[in-house]
Phi, psi and omega in degrees: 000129183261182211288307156285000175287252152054299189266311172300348172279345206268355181266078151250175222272316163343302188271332170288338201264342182289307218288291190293345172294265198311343171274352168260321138296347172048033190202142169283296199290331152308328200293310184309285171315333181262337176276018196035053176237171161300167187264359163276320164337282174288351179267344181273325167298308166013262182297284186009282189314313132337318173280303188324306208269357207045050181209147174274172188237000169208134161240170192285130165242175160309344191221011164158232188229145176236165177289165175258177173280339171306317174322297205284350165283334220268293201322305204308322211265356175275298219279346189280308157301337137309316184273352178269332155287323167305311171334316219267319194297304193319296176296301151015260136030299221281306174309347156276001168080047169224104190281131174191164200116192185247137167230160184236087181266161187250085207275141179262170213275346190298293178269009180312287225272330176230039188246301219274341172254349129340292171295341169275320156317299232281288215301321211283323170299308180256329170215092185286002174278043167243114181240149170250162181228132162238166200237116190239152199175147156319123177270030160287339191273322192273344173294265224318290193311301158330303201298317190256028149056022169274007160212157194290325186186161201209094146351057186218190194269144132220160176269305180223174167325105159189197193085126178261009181261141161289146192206166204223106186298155191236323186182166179231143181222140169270136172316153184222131162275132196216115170214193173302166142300344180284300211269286160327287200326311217283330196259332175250350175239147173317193202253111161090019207245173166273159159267160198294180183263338157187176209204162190278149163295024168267320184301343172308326174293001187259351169254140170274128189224158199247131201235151180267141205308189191242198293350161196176151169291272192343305196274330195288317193280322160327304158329264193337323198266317187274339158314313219278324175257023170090016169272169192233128150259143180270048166306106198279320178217157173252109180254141186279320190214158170322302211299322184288001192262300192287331140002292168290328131332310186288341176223354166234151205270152190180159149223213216179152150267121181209176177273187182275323199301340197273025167209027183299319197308313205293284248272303197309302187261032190022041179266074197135138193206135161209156193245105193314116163304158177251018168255125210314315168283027200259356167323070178306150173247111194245115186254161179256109186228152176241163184285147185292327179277353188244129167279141167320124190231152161110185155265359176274341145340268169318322160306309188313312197263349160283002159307281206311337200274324204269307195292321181298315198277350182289280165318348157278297184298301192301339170272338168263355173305000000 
């Protein structure tokens, strides 16, 4: 056997995929815990690897292993050749009619919490070659990450017809004035009265309301609606995300716009109460949509219609708490 056949038995994907753990970890004993191997395991590929390429590929710090520069040329063309063996198993995969591989959705914050571990059961239960990764974000950051093919497909609201990315509606939803009941009662109903069953945006000036930054669906559209009829809304605050907006419901008297599903939990166990706007355009479309730019593969398929069977029914149930 000569000396490059030799080197080549010892570059298997097995020891490269080890090579790239330890050069993103930057610890021999991560690499061991994320490759389930022993931590002699990876120090005997290693070493291999080392004998194969002639070179060492790490030296030792006080706080693990950093790459040598021979490591840090090696990575592009290691991790570029590992995806191209996943490429390869994926089709495989995919001409025997077995969906597997990675697919990457995308959740707006609302259905996050009670979509992804949902969806992870169905998958994991029916097609366990498959793995997901989810991605949670506003859906404007989930347009752009479809439109430039960084995630396969996405959960997210629209207000109106647009997007060049294709999509598959899951449910309609109405906008909400959503604070404690304590709060509402105090600022919108008489004395002894229920709260209304819904209520105009103009009554909205009569709230301190904590709103989400802009751009935003919610707020863009919101904008939009109260320029057009002369309204001043009293925005005490600007939040980046859901958790700071009910926060601040939560401790301050203040309310906030949201759909009913993105408070159910809150809406069940009445720390939280809302009230449907009554103007037809505060309607949401809450879509499934995937991207133009990524091919359909699948498992992304597959993935698509337990979106669609798990998340519409989820969200249906959620809507009447």
């Amino acid at each position: 056997m000569t000396h490059a056949t030799e080197a080549l038995e010892l570059l298997t994907l097995k020891s490269l995929r080890t090579l790239a753990a330890v050069i993103q970890g930057g610890s021999l004993t991560r690499a061991a815990v994320e490759r389930g191997l022993a931590q002699s395991a990876v120090s005997r590929q290693i070493a291999e690897l080392e004998r194969a390429l002639g070179g060492a590929l790490f030296y030792r710090t006080g706080r693990g292993v950093k790459p040598t520069a021979l490591a840090e040329q090696m990575l592009p063309r290691v991790s570029a050749l590992l995806s191209e063996a996943e490429a390869l198993v994926r089709l495989g995969k995919e001409l025997t009619g077995v969906p597997s591989g990675l697919v990457t959705l995308g959740l707006v914050p609302g259905v996050a919490g009670f979509v992804a571990a949902a969806l992870y059961g169905e998958v994991a239960q029916r097609f366990p070659e498959i793995r997901l990764r989810v991605i949670e974000g506003y859906s404007g950051d989930m347009e752009v990450a479809l439109s430039q093919g960084r995630i396969d497909m996405a959960i997210l609201n629209r207000y109106r017809a647009r997007g060049s990315n294709s999509y598959r509606k899951l449910a309609d939803a109405q906008i909400c004035v959503v604070g404690r009941q304590s709060v509402l009662q105090r600022m919108l109903a008489p004395a002894d009265t229920a709260l209304p069953v819904s209520m105009a945006l103009q009554t909205l000036e009569r709230l301190p309301l904590v709103l989400p930054v802009p751009p935003n669906a919610i707020r863009n559209l919101l904008d939009e609606q109260t320029g057009r009829q002369g309204l001043r809304m009293n925005v005490i605050l600007e939040g980046s995300s859901s958790v700071i907006l009910k926060s601040m419901l939560a401790r301050h008297d203040c309310a906030t716009l949201l759909p009913r599903h993105a408070v159910s939990e809150e809406l069940a166990c009445g720390s939280l109460a809302a009230i449907p706007l009554a103007e037809r355009v505060f309607g949401q479309h809450v879509v499934l949509a995937t991207s133009s730019q990524r091919p359909f593969t699948l498992a992304g398929k597959a993935v698509a219609a337990l979106v669609a069977e798990t998340a519409g029914a989820l969200m249906a149930r959620q809507a009447v708490l």
